[in-house]
C-alpha positions as CSV (number, residue, x, y, z in Angstrom):
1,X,10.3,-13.6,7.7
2,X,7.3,-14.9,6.2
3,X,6.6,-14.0,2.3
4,X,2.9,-14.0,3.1
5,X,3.5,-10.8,5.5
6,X,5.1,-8.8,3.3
7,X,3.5,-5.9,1.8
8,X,4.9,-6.0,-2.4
9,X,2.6,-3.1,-3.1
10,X,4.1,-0.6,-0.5
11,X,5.3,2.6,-1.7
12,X,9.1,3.1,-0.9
13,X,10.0,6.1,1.0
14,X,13.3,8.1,0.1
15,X,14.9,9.4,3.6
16,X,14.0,13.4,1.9
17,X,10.4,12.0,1.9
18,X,10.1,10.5,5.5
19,X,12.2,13.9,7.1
20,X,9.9,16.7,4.6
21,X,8.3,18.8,7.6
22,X,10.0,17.0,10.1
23,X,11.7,19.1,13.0
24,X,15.4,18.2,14.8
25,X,17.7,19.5,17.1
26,X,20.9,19.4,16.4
27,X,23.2,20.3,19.3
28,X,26.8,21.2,18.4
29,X,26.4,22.5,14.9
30,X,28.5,25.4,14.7
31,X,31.1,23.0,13.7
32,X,32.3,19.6,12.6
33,X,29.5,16.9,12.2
34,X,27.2,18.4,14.1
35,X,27.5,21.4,11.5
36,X,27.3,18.8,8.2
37,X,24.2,16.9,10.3
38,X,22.4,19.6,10.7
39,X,23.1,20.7,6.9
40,X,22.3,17.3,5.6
41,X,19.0,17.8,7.1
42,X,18.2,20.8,6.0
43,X,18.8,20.0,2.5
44,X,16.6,16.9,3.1
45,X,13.7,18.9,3.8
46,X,13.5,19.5,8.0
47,X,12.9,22.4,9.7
48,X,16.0,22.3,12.3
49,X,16.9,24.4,15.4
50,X,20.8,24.5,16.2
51,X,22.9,24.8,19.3
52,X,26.7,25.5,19.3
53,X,29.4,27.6,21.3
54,X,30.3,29.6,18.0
55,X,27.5,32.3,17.3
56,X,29.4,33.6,14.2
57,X,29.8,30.0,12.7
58,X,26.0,29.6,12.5
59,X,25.8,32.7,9.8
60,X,26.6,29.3,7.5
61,X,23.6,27.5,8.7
62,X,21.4,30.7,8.0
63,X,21.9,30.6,4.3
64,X,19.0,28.5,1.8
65,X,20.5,25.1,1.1
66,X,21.8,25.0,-2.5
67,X,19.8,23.3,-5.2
68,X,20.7,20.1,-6.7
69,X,21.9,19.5,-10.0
């Protein structure tokens, strides 16, 4: 890569930053990794709609994320 094409003055992004407002779909989150996905992403600011075969495991999902420390 040439130096000349890189950009030193651009802002970084954190991953929270680029997924704020952002929308996924995460299928197989009553459970597992899709559950802890679709968690992660919620606590990283995106609006996300789930689909699993466990109704009752989603009551987890419903909840406000926790705050950080």
């Amino acid at each position: 890569m040439e130096m000349s094409r890189y950009n030193w003055n651009a802002k970084e992004t954190t991953v929270s930053e680029k997924l704020q407002g952002q929308v996924a779909i995460v299928v197989g989150a009553s459970s597992g990794m899709g559950q802890a996905t679709a968690l992660a992403l919620v606590a990283a600011g995106a609006r996300v709609m789930v689909a699993g075969r466990r109704a009752e495991n989603f009551r987890q999902l419903a909840e406000p994320p926790p705050k950080p420390l």
